[in-house]
C-alpha positions in Angstrom: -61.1 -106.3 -36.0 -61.8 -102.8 -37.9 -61.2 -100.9 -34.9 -57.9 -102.5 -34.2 -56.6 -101.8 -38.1 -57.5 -98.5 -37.4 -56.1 -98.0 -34.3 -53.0 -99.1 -35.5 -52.8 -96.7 -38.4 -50.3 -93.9 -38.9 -52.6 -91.4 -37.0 -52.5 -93.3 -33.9 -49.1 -93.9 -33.3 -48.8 -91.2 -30.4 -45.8 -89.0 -31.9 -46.7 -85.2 -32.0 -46.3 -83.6 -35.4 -43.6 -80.7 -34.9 -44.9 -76.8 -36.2 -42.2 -74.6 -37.6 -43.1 -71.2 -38.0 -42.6 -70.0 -41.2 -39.7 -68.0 -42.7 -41.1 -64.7 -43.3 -41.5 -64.3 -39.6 -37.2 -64.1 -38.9 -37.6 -61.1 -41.5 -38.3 -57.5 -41.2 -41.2 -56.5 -43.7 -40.6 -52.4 -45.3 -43.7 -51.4 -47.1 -43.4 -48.1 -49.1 -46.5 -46.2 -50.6 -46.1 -45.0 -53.7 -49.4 -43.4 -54.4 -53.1 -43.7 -52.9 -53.7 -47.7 -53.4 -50.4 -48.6 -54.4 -47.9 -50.3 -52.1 -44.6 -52.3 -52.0 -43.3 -54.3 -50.0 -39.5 -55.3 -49.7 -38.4 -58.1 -46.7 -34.6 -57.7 -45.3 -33.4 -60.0 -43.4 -32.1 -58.2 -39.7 -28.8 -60.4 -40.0 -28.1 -58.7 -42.9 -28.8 -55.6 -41.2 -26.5 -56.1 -38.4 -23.7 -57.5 -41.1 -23.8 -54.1 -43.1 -24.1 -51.7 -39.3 -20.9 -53.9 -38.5 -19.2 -53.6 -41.3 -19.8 -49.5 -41.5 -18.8 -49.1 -38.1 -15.4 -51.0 -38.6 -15.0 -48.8 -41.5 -15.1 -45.8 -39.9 -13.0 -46.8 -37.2 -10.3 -48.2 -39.5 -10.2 -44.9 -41.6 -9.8 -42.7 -38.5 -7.2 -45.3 -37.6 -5.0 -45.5 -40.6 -5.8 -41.9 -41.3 -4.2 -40.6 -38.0 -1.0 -43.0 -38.3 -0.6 -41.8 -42.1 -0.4 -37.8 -40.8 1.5 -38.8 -37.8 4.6 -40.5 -40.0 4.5 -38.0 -43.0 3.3 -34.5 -41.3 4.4 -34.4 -37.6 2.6 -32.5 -35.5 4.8 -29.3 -35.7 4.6 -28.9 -39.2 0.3 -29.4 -38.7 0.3 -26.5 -35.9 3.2 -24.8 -36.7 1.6 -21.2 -35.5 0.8 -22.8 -32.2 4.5 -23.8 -31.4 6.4 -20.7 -32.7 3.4 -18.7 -31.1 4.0 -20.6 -27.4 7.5 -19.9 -27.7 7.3 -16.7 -28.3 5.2 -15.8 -25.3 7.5 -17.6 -23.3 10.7 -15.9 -24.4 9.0 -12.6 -23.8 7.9 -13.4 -20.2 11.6 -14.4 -19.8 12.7 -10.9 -21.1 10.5 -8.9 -19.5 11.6 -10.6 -15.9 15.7 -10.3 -17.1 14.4 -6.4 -18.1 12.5 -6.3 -14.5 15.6 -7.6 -12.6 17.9 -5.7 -14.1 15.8 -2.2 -13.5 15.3 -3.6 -9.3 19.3 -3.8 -9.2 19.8 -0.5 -10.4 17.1 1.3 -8.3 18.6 -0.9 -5.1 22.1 0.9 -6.8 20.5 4.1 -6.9 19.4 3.8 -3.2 22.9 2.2 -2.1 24.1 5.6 -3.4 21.5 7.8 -1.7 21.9 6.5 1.6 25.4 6.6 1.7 25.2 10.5 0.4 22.8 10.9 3.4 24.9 9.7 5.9 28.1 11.2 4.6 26.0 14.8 5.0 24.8 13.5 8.5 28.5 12.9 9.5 30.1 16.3 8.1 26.8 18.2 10.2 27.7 16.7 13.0 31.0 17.5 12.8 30.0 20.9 11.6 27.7 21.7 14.2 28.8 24.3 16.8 28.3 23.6 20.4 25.3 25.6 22.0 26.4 27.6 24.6 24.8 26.7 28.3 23.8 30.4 28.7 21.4 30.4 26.1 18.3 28.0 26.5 14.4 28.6 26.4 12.0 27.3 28.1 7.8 27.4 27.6 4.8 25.8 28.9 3.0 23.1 27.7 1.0 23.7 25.4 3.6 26.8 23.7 1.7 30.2 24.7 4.1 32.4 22.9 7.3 33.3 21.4 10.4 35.1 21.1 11.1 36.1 17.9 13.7 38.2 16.0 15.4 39.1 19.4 18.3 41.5 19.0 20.1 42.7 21.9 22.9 45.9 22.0 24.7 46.6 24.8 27.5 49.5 25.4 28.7 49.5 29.5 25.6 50.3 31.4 23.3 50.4 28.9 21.0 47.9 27.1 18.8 48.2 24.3 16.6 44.8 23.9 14.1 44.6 20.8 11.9 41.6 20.2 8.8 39.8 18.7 6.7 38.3 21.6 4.3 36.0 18.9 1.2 34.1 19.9 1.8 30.8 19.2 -1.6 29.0 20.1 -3.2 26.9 17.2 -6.5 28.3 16.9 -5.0 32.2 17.1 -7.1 33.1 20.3 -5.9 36.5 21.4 -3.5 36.0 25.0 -2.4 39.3 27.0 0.0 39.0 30.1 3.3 40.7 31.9 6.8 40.8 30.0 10.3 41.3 32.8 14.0 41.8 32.1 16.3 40.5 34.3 19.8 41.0 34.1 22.9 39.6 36.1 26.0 39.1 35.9 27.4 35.8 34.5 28.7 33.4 37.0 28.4 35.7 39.9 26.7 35.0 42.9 23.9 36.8 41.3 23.5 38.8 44.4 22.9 41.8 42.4 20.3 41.5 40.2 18.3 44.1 37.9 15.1 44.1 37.3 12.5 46.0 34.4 10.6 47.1 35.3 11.4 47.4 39.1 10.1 44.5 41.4 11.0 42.6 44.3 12.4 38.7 43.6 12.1 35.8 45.7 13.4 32.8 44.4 15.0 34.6 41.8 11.7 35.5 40.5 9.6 38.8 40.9 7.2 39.0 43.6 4.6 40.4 42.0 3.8 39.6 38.3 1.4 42.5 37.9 4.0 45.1 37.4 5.8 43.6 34.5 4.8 45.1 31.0 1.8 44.5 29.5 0.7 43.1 26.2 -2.7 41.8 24.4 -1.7 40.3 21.3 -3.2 38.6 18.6 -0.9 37.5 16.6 2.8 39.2 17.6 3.9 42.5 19.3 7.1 44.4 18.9 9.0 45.2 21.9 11.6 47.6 22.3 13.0 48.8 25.2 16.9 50.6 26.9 17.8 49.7 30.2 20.4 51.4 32.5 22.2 49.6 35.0 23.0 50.9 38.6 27.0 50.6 37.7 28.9 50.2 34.4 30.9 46.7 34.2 32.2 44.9 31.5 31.8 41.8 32.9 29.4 39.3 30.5 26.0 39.4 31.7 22.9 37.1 31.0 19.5 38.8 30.1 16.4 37.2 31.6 12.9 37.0 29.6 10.3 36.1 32.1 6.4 36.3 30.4 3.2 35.6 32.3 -0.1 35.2 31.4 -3.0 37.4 33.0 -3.3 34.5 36.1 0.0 35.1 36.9 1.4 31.5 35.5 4.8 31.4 33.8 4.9 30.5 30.2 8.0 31.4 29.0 11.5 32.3 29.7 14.2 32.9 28.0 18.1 33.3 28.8 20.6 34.8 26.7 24.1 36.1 27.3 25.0 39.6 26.2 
């Protein structure tokens, strides 16, 4: 009967006893040493941590906030930057003079060369309408490469007789020295030319001398003056055409020349 009391006491009634931990545990524990030995302790809760990080951060956020709208309504943003407006302006409305100044200096050059051309064309024109015709009876003709020349040629004729000077020049690029045979031939313009003469003396064929080797000589190196009088077999008045035929030393013709006396 003992046993039974006892078992039927408040320790054997089967319900668990519950084990809360304590309260110090939810806080955070800051111990500072003050000397060698010494300590303190001081216990903050972390709610009232996170209360005070909240309320800081709303804070700030609020200041920058109202801050922002309260230099928004009384100082607008042109009167806070002022320099930075006037000074984008201001680059703007010089690139838009310097393109007006550029514009205006392209029309006047395209006026300038408007001008220029026309000036050019009127000259063109009154040359052209200048120009003297060149007669059919004077013409030169050269090989290919140009040999030589005929310069300053000067021709005086009275009747029968025929005085011829002239500049044979060499006319090769690289001034090589060239030697060859020089004839006159002189007819009668718009004859049959039947009767021809020739200086010096040599037979034609094809209205051309026969042999090239008995025409004048000259070595040059860079010009030779020729001067020569010529007598024909009869005296006419009649206009006659004067013949330049050169050669070289193989006997190939590299120039002639036709004028009219």
């Amino acid at each position: 009967m003992e046993n039974q009391e006892r078992d039927m006491g408040p320790d054997s009634k089967g319900e668990k006893e519950i084990v809360r931990p304590p309260k110090n545990k939810e806080r955070l524990t800051i111990i500072i040493f003050k000397k060698v030995g010494k300590a303190r302790t001081i216990v903050i809760s972390p709610h009232f941590i996170l209360g005070a990080f909240l309320f800081f951060l709303f804070y700030i956020v609020a200041t920058i906030y109202f801050a922002n709208k309260y230099l928004a309504y009384f100082y607008p943003i042109e009167s806070i930057y002022p320099f930075k407006c006037i000074g984008t302006d201001k680059v703007q409305a010089d690139k838009i003079a310097e393109l007006i100044r550029e514009r205006i200096k392209t029309k006047k050059g395209l006026e300038k060369s408007k001008q220029h051309i026309a000036l050019l064309e009127y000259l063109m024109e009154e040359k052209e309408q200048n120009r003297e015709p060149v007669s059919t009876s004077d013409y030169t003709e050269s090989s290919s490469p140009i040999l030589v020349g005929i310069e300053e040629l000067k021709v005086k004729r009275d009747r029968s007789t025929i005085d011829v000077t002239f500049r044979i020049v060499n006319k090769q690029s690289n001034e090589k020295s060239i030697g060859g045979y020089i004839f006159m031939l002189a007819s009668i313009r718009d004859s049959d030319r039947s009767e021809v003469w020739v200086y010096p003396s040599s037979p034609l064929k094809d209205g051309l001398p026969i042999n090239y080797r008995r025409g004048q000589r000259f070595f040059i190196q860079r010009f030779k003056s020729i001067s020569s009088k010529y007598t024909l077999s009869r005296s006419t008045d009649k206009p006659l055409l004067l013949e330049i035929l050169v050669y070289d030393r193989d006997g190939e013709l590299i120039l002639k020349k036709v004028v009219e006396v």
